[in-house]
C-alpha positions in Angstrom: 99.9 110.8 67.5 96.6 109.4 68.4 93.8 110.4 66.4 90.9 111.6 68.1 87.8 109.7 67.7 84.8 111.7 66.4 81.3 111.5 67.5 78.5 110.8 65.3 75.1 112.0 66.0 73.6 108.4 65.9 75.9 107.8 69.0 74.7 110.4 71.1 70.9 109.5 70.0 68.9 108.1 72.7 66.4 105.2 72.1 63.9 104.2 74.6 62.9 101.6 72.3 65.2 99.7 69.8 61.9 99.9 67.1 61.7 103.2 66.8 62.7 104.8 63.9 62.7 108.5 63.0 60.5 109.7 59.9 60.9 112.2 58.8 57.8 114.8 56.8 59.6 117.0 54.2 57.4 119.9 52.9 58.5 120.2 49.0 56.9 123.7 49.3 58.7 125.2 52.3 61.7 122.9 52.4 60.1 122.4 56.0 61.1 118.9 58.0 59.6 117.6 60.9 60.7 114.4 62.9 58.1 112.0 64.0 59.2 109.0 66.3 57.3 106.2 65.7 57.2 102.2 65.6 55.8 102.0 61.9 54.6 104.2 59.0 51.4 103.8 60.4 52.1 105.2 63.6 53.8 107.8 61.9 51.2 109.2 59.4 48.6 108.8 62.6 50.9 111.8 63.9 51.2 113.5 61.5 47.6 113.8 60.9 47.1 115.1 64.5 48.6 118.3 63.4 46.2 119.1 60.6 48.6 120.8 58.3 47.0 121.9 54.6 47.7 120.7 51.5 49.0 116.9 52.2 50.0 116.8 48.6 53.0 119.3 49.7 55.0 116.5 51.7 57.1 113.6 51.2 57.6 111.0 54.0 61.4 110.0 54.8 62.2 107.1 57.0 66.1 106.2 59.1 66.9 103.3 58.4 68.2 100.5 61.0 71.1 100.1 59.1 72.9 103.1 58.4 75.8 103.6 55.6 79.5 103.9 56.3 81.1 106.7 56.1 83.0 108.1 53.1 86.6 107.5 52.7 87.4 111.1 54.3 85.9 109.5 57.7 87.8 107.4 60.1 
């Protein structure tokens, strides 16, 4: 029996641009996340900033990575 081949969200992501990456703003507060796509941190935080959200101190910054992990043992 064949096993079925199961699709990861990375594979069904569209990128316009190959040096994009997705950050990602993490309220510590509110356990709020928002995505930002962006060519650098810079670019990022510039966004960010547009919204005017309170209290900065409240959020950590998160960035993918171009080169992802493997999958655990239970993945095929």
């Amino acid at each position: 029996m064949k096993k079925k081949n199961k699709k990861l969200a990375q594979d069904e992501a569209h990128y316009d641009n190959e040096e994009n990456r997705v950050y990602v703003f993490n309220n510590i507060l509110f356990n709020f996340n928002m995505f930002i796509n962006a060519k650098n941190a810079n670019e990022a935080m510039e966004t960010f900033d547009q919204c005017e959200f309170a209290h900065r101190e409240q959020w950590k910054i998160m960035v993918e990575l171009s080169e992802q992990p493997s999958g655990g043992p239970d993945e095929s």
